[in-house]
DSSP file (Angstrom, degrees, kcal/mol; ACC not computed):
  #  RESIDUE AA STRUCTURE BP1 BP2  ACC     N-H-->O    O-->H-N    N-H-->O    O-->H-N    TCO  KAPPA ALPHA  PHI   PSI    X-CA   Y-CA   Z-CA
    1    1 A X     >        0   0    0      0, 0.0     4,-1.5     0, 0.0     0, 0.0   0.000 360.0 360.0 360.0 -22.8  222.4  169.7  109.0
    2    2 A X  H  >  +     0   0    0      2,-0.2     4,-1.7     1,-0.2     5,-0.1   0.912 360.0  56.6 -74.5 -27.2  219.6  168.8  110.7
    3    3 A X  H >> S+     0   0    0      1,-0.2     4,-2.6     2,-0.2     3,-1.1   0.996 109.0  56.7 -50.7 -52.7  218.5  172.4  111.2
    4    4 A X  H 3> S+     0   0    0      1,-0.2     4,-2.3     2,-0.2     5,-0.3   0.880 103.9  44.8 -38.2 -39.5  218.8  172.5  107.4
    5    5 A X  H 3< S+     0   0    0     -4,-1.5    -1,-0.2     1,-0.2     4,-0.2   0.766 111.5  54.9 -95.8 -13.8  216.4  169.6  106.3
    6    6 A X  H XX S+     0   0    0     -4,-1.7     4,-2.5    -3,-1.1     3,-2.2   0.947 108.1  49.5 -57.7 -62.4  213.4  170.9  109.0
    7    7 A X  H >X S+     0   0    0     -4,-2.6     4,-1.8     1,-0.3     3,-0.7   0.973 114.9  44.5 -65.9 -36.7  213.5  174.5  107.4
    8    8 A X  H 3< S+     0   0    0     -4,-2.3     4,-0.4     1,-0.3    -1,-0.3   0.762 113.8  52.8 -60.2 -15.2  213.2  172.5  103.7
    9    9 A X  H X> S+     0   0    0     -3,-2.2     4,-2.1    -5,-0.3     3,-0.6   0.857 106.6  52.1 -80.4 -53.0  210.5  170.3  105.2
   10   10 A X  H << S+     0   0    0     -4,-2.5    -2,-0.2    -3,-0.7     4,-0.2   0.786 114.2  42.7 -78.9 -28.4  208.8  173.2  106.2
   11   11 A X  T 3< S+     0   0    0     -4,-1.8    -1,-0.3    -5,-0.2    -2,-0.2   0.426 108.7  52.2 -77.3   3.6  208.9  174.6  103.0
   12   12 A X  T <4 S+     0   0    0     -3,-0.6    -2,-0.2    -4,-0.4    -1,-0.1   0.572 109.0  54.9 -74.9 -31.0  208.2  172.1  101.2
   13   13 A X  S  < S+     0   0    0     -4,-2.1     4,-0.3     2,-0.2    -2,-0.2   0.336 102.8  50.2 -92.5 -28.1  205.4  171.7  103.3
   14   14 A X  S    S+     0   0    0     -4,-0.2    -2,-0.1    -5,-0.1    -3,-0.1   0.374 104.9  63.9 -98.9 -22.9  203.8  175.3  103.0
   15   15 A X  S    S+     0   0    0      1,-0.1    -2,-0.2    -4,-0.1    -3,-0.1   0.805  99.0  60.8 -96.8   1.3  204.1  174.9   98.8
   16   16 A X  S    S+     0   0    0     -4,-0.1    -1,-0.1     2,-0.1    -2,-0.1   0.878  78.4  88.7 -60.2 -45.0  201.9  172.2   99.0
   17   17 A X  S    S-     0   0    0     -4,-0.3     2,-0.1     1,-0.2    -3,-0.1  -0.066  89.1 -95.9 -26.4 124.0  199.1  173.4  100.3
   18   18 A X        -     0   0    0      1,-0.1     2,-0.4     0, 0.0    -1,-0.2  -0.436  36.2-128.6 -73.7 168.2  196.4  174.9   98.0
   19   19 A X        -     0   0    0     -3,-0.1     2,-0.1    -2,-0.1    -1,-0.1  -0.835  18.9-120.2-111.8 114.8  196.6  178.6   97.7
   20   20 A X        -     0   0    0     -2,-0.4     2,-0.3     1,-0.0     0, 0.0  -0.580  33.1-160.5 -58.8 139.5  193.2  180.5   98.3
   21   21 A X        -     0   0    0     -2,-0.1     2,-0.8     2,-0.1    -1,-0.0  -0.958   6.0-167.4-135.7 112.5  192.6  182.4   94.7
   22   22 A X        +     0   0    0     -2,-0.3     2,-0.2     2,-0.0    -2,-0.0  -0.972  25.3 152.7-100.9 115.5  190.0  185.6   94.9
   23   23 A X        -     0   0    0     -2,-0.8     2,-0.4     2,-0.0    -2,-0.1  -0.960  31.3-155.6-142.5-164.2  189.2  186.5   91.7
   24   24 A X        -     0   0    0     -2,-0.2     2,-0.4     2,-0.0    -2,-0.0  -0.997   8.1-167.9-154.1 111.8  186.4  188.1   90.0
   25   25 A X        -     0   0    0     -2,-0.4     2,-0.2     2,-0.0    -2,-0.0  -0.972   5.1-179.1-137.4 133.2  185.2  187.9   86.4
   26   26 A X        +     0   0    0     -2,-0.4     2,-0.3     2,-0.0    -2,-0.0  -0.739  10.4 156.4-124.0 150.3  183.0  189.8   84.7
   27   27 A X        -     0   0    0     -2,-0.2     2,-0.3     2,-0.0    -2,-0.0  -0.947  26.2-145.7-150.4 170.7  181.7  189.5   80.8
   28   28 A X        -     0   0    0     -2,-0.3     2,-0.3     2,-0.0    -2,-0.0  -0.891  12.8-164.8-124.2 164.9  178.5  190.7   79.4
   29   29 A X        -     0   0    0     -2,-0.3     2,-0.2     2,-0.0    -2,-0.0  -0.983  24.7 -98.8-136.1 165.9  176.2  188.9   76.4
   30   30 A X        -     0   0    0     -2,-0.3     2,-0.4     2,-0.0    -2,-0.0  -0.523  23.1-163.2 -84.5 147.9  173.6  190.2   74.5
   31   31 A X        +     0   0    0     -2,-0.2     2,-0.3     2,-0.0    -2,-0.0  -0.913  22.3 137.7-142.8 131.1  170.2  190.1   74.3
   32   32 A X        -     0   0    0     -2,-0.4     2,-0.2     2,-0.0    -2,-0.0  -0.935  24.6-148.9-153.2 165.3  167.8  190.9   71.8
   33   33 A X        -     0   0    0     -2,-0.3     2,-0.4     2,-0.0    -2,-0.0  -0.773  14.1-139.4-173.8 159.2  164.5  190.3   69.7
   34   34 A X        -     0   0    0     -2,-0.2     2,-0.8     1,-0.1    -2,-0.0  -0.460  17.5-162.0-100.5 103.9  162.9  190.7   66.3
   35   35 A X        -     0   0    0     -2,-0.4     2,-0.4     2,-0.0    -1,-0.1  -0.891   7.1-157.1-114.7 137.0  159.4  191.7   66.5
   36   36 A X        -     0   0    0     -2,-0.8     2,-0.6     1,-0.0    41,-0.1  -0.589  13.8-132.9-103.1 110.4  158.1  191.0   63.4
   37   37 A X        +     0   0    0     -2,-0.4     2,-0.2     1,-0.1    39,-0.1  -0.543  47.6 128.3 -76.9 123.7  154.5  193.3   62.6
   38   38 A X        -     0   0    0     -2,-0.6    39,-1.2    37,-0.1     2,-0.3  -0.565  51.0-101.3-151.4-166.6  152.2  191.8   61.5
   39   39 A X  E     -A   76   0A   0     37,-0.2    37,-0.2    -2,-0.2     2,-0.2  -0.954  20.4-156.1-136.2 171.3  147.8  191.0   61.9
   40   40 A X  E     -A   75   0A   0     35,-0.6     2,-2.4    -2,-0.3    35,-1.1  -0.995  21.0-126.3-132.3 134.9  145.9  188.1   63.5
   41   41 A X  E >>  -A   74   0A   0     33,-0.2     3,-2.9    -2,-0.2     4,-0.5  -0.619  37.7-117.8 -90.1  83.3  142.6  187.1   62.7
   42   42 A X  G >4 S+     0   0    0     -2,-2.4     3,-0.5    31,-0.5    31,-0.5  -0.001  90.5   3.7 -36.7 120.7  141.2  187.1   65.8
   43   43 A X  G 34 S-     0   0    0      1,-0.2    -1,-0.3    29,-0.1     3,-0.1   0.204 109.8 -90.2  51.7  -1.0  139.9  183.4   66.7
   44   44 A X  G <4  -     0   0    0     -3,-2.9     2,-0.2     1,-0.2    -1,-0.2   0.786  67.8-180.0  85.7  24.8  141.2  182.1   63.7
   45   45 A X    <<  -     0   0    0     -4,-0.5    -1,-0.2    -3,-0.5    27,-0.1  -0.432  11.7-175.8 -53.9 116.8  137.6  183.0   61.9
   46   46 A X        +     0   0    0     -2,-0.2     2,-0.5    -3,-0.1    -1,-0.1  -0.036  66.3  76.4 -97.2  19.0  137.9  181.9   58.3
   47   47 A X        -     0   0    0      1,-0.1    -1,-0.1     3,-0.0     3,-0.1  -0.932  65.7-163.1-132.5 114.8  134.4  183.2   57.4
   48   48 A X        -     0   0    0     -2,-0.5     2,-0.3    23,-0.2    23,-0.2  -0.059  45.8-101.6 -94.1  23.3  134.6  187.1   57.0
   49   49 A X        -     0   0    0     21,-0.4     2,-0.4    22,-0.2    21,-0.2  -0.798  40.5 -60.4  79.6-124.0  130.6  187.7   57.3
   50   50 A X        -     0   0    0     -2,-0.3    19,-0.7    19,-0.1     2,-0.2  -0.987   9.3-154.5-159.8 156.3  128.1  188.3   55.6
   51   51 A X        -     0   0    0     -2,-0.4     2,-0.5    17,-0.2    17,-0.1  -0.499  29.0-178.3-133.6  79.1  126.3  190.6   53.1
   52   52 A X        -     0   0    0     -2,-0.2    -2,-0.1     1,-0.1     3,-0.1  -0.606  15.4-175.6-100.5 118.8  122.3  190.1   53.4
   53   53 A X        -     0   0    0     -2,-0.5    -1,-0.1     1,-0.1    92,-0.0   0.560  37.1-137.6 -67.4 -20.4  120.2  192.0   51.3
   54   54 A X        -     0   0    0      1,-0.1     2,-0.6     2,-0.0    -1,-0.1   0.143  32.0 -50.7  63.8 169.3  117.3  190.8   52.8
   55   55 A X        +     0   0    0     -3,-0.1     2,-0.1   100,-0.0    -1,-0.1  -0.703  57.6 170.0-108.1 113.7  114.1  189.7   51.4
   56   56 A X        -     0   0    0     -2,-0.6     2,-0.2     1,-0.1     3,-0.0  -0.457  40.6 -99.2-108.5 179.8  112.2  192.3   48.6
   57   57 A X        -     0   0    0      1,-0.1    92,-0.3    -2,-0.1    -1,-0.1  -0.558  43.1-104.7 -90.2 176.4  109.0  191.5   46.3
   58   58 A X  S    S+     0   0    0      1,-0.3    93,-0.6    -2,-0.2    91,-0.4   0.951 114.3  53.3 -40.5 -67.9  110.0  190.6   42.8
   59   59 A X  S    S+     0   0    0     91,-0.1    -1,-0.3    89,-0.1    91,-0.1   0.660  75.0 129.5 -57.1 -13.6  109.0  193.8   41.4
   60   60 A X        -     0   0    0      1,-0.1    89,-1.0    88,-0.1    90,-0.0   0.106  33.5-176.1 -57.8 179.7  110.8  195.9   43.4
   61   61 A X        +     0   0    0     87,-0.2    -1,-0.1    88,-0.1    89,-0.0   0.605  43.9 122.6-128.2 -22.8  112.8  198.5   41.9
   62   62 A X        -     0   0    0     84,-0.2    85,-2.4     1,-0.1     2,-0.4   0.199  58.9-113.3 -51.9 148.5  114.3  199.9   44.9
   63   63 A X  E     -C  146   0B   0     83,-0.3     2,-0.4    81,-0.0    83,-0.2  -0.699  28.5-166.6 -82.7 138.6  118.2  200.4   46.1
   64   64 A X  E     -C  145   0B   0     81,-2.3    81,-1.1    -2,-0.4     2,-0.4  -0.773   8.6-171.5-150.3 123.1  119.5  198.6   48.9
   65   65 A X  E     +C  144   0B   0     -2,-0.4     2,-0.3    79,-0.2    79,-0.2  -0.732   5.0 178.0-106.7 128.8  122.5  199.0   50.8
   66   66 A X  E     -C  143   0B   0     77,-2.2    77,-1.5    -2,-0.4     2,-0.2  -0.880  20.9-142.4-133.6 154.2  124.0  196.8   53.4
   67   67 A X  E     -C  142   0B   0     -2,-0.3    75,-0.2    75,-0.2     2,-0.2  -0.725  49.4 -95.8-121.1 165.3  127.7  196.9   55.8
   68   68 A X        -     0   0    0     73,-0.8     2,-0.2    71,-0.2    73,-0.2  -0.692  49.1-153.2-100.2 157.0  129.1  193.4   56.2
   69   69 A X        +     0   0    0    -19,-0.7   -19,-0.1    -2,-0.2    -1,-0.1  -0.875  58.5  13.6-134.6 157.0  128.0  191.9   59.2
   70   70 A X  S    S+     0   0    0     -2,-0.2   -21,-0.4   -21,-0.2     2,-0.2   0.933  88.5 153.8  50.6  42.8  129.2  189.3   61.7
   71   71 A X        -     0   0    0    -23,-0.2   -22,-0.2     1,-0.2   -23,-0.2  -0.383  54.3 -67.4 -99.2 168.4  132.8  189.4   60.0
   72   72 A X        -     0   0    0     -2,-0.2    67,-0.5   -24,-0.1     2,-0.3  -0.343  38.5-142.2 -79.9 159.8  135.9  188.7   61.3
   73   73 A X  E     - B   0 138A   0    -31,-0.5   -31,-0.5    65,-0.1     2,-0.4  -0.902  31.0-159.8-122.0 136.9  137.5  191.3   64.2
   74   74 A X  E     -AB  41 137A   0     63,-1.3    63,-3.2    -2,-0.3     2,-0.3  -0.819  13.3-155.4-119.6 148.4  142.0  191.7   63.4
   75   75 A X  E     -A   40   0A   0    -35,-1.1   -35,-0.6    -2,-0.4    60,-0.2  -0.917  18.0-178.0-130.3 102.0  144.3  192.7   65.4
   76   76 A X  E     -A   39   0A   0     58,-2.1   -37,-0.2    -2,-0.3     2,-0.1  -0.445  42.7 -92.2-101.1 167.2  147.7  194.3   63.9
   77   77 A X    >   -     0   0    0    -39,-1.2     3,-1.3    -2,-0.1     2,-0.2  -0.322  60.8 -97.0 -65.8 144.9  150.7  195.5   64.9
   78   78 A X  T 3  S+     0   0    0      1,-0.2    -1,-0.1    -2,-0.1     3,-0.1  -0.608 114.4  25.4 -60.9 140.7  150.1  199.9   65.4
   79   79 A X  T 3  S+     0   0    0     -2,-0.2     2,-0.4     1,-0.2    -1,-0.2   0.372  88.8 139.9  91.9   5.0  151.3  201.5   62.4
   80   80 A X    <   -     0   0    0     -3,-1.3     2,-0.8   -42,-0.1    -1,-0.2  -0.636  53.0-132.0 -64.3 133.0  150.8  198.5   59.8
   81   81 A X        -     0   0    0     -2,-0.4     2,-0.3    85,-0.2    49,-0.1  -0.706  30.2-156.2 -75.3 108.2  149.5  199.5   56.6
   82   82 A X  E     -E  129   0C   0     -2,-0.8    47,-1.6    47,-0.5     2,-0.3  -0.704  12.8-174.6 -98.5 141.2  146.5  196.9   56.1
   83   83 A X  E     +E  128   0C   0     -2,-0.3    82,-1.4    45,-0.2     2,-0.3  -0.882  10.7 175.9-126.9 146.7  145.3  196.0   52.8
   84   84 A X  E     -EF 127 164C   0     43,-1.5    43,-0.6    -2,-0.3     2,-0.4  -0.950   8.6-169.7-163.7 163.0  142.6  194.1   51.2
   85   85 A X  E     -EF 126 163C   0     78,-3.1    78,-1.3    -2,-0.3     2,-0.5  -0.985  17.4-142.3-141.9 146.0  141.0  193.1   47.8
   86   86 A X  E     - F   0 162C   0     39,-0.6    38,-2.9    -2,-0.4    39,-0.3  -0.961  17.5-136.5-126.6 124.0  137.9  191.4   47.0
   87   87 A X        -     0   0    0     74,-3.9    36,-0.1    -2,-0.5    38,-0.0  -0.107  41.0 -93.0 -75.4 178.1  138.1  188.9   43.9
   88   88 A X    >   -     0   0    0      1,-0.2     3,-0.5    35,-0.1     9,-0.3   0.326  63.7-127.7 -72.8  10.7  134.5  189.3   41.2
   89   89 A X  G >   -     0   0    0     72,-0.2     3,-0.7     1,-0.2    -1,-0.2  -0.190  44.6 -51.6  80.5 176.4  132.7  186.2   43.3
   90   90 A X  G 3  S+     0   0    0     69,-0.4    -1,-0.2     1,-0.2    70,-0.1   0.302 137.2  50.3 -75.9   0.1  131.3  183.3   41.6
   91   91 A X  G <   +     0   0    0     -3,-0.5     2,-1.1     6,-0.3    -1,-0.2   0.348  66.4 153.1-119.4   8.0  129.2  185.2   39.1
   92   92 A X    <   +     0   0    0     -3,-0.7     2,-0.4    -4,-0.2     4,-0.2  -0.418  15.1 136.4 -86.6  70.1  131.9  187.8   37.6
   93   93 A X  S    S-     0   0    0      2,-1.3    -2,-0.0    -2,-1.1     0, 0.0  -0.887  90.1 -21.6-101.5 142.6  130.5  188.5   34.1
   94   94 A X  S    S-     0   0    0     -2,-0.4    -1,-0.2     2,-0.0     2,-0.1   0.604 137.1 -30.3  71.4   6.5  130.8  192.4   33.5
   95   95 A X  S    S-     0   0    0     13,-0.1    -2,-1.3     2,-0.1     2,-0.1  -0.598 101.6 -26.4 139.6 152.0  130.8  192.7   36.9
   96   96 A X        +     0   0    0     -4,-0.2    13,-1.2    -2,-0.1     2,-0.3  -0.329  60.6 170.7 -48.6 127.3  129.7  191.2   40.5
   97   97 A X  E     -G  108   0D   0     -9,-0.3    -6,-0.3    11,-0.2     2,-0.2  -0.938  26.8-147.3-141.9 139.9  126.3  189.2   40.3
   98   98 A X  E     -G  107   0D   0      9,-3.5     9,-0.6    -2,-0.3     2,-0.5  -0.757  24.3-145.8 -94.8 161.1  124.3  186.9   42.7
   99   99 A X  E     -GH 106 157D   0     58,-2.8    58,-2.5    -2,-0.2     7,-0.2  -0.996  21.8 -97.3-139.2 154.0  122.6  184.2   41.1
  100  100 A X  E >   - H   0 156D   0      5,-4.2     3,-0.7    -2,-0.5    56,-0.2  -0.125  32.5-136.6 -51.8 141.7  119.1  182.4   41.9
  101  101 A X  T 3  S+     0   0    0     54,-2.3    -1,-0.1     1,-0.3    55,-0.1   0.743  97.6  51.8 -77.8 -21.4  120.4  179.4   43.7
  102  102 A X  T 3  S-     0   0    0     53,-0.1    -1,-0.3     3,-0.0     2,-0.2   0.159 124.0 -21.9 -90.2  23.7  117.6  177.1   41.3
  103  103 A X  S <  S-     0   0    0     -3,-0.7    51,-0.0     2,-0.2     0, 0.0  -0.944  87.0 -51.1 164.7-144.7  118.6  178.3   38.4
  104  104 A X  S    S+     0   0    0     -2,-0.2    -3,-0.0    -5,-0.1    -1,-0.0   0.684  71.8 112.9-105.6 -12.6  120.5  181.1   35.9
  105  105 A X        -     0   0    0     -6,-0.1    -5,-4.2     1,-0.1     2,-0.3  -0.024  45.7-163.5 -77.2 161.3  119.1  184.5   36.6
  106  106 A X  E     -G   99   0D   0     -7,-0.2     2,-0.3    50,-0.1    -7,-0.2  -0.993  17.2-154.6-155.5 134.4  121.5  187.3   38.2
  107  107 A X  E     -G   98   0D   0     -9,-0.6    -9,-3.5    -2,-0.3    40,-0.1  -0.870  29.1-131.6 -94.8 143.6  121.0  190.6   39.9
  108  108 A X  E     -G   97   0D   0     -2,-0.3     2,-0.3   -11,-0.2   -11,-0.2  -0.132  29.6-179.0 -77.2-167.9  124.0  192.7   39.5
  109  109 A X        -     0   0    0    -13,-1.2    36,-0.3    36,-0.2     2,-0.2  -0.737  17.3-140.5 166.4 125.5  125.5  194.5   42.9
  110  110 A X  E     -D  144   0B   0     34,-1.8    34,-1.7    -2,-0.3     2,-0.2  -0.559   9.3-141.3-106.9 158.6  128.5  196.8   43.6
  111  111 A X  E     -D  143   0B   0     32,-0.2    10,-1.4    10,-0.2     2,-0.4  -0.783  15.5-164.0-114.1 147.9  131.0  196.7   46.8
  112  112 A X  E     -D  142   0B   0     30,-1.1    30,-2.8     8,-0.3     8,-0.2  -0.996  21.4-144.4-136.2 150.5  132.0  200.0   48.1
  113  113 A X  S    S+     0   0    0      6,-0.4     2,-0.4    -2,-0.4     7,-0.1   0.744  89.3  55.9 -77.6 -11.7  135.4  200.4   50.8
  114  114 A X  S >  S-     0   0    0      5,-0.5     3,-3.5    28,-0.1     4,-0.4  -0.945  81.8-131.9-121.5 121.5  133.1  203.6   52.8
  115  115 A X  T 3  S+     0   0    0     -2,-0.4    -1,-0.1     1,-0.3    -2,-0.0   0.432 109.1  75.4 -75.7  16.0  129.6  203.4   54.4
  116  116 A X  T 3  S-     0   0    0      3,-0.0    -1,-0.3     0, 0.0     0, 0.0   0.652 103.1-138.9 -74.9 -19.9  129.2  207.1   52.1
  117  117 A X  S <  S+     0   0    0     -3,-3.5    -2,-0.1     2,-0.1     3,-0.1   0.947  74.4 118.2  38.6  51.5  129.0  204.1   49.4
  118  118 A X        +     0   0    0     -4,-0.4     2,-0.4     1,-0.1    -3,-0.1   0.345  48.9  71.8-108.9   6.3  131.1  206.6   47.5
  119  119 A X  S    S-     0   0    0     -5,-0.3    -5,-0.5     2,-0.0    -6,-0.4  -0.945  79.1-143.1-112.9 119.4  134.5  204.4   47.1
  120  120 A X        -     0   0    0     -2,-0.4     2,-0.7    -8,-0.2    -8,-0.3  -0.833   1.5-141.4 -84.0 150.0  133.8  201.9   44.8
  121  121 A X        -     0   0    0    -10,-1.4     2,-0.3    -2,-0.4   -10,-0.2  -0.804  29.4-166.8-110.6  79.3  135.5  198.7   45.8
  122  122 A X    >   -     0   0    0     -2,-0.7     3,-1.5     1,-0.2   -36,-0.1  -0.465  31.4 -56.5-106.8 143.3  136.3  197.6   42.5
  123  123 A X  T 3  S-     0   0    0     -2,-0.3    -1,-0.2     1,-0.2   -36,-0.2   0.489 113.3 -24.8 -21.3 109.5  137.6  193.8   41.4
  124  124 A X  T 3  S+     0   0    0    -38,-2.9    -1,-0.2     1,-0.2     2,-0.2   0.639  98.6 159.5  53.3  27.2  140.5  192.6   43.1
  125  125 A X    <   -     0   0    0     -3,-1.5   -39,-0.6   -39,-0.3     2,-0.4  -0.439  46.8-115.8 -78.4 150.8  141.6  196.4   43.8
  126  126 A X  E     +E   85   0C   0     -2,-0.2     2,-0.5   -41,-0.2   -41,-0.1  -0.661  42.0 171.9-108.7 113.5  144.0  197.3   46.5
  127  127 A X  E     -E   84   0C   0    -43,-0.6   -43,-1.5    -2,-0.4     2,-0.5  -0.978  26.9-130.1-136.0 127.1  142.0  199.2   48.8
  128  128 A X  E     -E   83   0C   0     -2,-0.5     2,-1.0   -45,-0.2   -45,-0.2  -0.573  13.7-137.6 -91.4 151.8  143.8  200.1   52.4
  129  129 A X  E     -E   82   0C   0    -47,-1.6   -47,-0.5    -2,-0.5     2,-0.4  -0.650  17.1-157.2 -91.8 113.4  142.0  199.5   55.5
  130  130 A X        +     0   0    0     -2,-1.0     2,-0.3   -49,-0.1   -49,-0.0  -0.589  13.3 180.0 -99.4-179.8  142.3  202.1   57.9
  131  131 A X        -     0   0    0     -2,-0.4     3,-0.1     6,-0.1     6,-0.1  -0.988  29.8-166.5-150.2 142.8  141.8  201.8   61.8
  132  132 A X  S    S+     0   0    0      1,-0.4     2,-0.4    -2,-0.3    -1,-0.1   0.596  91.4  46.4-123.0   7.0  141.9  203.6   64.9
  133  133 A X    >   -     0   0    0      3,-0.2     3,-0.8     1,-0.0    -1,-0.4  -0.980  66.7-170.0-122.4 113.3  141.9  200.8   67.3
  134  134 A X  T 3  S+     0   0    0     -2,-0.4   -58,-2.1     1,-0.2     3,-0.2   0.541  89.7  58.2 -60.4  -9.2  144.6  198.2   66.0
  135  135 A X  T 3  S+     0   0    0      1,-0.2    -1,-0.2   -60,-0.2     2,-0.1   0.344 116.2  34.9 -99.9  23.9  143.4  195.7   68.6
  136  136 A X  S <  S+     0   0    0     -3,-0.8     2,-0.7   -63,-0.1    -4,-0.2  -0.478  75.1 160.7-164.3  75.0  139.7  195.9   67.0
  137  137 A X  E     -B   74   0A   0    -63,-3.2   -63,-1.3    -3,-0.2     2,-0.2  -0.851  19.8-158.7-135.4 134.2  139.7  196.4   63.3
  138  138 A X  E     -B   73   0A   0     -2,-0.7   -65,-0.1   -65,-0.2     2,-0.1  -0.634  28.8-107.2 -98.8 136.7  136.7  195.6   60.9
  139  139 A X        -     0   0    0    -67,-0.5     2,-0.8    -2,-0.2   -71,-0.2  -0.559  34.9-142.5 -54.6 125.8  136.6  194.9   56.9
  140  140 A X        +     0   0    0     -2,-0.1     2,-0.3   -73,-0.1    -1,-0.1  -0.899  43.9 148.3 -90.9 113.4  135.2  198.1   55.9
  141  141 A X        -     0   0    0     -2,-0.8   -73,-0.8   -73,-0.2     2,-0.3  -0.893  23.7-173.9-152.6 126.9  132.9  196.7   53.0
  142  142 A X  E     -CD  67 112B   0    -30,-2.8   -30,-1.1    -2,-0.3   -75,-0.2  -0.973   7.6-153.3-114.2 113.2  129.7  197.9   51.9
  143  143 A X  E     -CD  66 111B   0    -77,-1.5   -77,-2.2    -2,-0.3     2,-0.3  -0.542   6.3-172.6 -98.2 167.4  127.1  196.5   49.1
  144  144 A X  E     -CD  65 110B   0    -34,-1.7   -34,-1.8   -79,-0.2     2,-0.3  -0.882   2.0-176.8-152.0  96.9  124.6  198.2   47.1
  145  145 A X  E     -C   64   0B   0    -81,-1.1   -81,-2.3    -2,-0.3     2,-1.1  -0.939  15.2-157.7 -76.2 124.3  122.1  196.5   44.9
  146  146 A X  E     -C   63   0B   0     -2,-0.3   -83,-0.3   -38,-0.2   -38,-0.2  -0.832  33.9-127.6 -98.6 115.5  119.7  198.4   42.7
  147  147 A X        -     0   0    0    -85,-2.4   -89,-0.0    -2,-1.1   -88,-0.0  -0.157   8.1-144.8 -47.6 145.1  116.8  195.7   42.3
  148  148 A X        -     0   0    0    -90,-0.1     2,-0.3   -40,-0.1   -87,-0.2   0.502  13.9-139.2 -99.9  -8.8  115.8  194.9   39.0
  149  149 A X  S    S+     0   0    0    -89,-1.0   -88,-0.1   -91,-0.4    -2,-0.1   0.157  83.1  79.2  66.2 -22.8  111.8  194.3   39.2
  150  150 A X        +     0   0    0     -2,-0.3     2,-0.3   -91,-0.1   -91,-0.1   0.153  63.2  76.7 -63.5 -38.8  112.3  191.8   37.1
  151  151 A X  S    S-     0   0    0    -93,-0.6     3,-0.1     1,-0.2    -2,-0.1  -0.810  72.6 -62.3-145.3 163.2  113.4  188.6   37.7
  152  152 A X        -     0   0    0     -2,-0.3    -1,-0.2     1,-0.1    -2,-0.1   0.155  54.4-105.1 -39.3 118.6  112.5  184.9   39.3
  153  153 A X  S    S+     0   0    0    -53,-0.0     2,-0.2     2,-0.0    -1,-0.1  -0.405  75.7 100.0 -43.6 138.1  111.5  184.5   43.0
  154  154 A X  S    S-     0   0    0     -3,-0.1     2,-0.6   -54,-0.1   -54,-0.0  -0.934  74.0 -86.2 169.7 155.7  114.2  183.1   44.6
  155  155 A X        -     0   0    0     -2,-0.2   -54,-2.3  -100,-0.0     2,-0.5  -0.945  38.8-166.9-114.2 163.5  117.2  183.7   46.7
  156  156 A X  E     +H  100   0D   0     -2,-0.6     2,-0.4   -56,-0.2   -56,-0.2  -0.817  12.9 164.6-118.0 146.6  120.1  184.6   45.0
  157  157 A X  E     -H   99   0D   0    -58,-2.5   -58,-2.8    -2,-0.5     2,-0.3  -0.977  16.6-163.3-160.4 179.7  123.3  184.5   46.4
  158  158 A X        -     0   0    0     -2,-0.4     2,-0.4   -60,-0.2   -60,-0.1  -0.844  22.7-124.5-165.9 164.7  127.6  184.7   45.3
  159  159 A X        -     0   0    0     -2,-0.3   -69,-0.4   -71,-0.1     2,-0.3  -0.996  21.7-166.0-131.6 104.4  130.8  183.8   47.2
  160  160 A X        -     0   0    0     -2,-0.4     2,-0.6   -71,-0.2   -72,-0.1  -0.887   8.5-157.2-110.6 153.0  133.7  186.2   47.6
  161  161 A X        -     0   0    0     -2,-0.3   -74,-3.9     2,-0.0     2,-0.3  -0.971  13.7-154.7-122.5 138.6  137.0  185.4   48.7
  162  162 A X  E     -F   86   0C   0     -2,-0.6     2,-0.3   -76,-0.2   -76,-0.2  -0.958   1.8-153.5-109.2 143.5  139.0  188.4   50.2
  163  163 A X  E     -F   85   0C   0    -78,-1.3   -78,-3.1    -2,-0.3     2,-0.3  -0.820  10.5-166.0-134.8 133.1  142.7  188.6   50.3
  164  164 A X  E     -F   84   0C   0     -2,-0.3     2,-0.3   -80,-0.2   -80,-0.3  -0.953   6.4-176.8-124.1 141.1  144.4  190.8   53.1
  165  165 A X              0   0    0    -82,-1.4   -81,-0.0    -2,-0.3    -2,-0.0  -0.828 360.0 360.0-157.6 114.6  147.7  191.6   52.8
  166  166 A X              0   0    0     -2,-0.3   -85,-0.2   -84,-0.1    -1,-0.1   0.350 360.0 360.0-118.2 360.0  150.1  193.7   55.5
C-alpha cells in the first residue's frame, strides 16, 4: 500500500504544477481616414486686396484698368472646383459705383474674371477660378473704369465682399 500512495503523491504532485501554454494569436483592425477637400486662405488674411485706380485729373476721360493687388494667396485640395462671386459693393445702383468719400457723386466701374478684361464679372455671378498651382492660387479679378471728366475732386472709393465657395 505504501507503494500505492507515493505513485498518487507523485501524481498529484505533477498536476499541480502550472502547465507552460505556447500559443499565438493573431487579429488584424483597421485603419483608415477621410480626407475631406477643401481650400485655406493662406494666413488667415480676411482682406482680399485691393483695386487702386490711382490718381487722374478731373477731366480726364480716359479708361483705366487695374488686376487686384496684394490679395489673399489659397491653397486647395488638387482637383477642387473653386468658385467665387463678388456682391454690387456699397454703391450698387444700376450697377458697381465708387463714391466721393465727402460727399454723393459716383463713377461707375466694371469687374472682369480675365486680365483680356473680356469676362465680365457680373453681380454676385458664379464665376470659377481656375489654377495651375493649387498651393498658390490668386482671385483672378480685374477693374475697368472709364473716367467721366466730370465730376468733384476727390477720392472715391466702394467695399466688396467676395464669397468663395468649393
Amino acid at each position: 500500500m505504501a507503494r500505492h500512495g507515493i505513485a498518487l503523491w507523485l501524481v498529484l504532485g505533477a498536476s499541480s504544477l502550472p502547465m507552460p501554454v505556447s500559443a499565438v494569436t493573431s487579429e488584424s483592425f483597421q485603419v483608415s481616414a477621410t480626407i475631406v477637400a477643401g481650400c485655406l486662405v493662406v494666413g488667415g488674411v480676411s482682406n482680399y486686396g485691393s483695386l487702386n485706380f490711382g490718381s487722374s485729373s478731373a477731366l480726364a476721360t480716359s479708361t483705366v484698368q487695374v488686376a487686384l493687388t496684394s490679395g489673399v494667396q489659397l491653397q486647395c485640395t488638387p482637383g477642387v472646383t473653386l468658385n467665387m462671386t463678388v456682391d454690387g459693393g456699397l454703391y450698387n445702383s444700376g450697377g458697381r459705383h465708387m463714391q466721393l468719400n465727402s460727399g454723393s457723386a459716383r463713377v461707375a466701374y466694371s469687374l472682369f474674371s480675365d486680365a483680356a478684361y473680356s469676362q465680365s464679372l457680373g453681380i454676385s455671378q458664379s464665376v470659377a477660378v481656375a489654377y495651375s498651382d493649387a498651393n498658390n492660387i490668386s482671385l483672378p479679378i480685374y477693374g475697368q473704369v472709364q473716367l467721366p471728366g466730370n465730376q468733384p475732386g476727390g477720392t472715391y472709393s466702394d467695399v466688396l465682399q467676395v464669397q468663395l465657395s468649393w
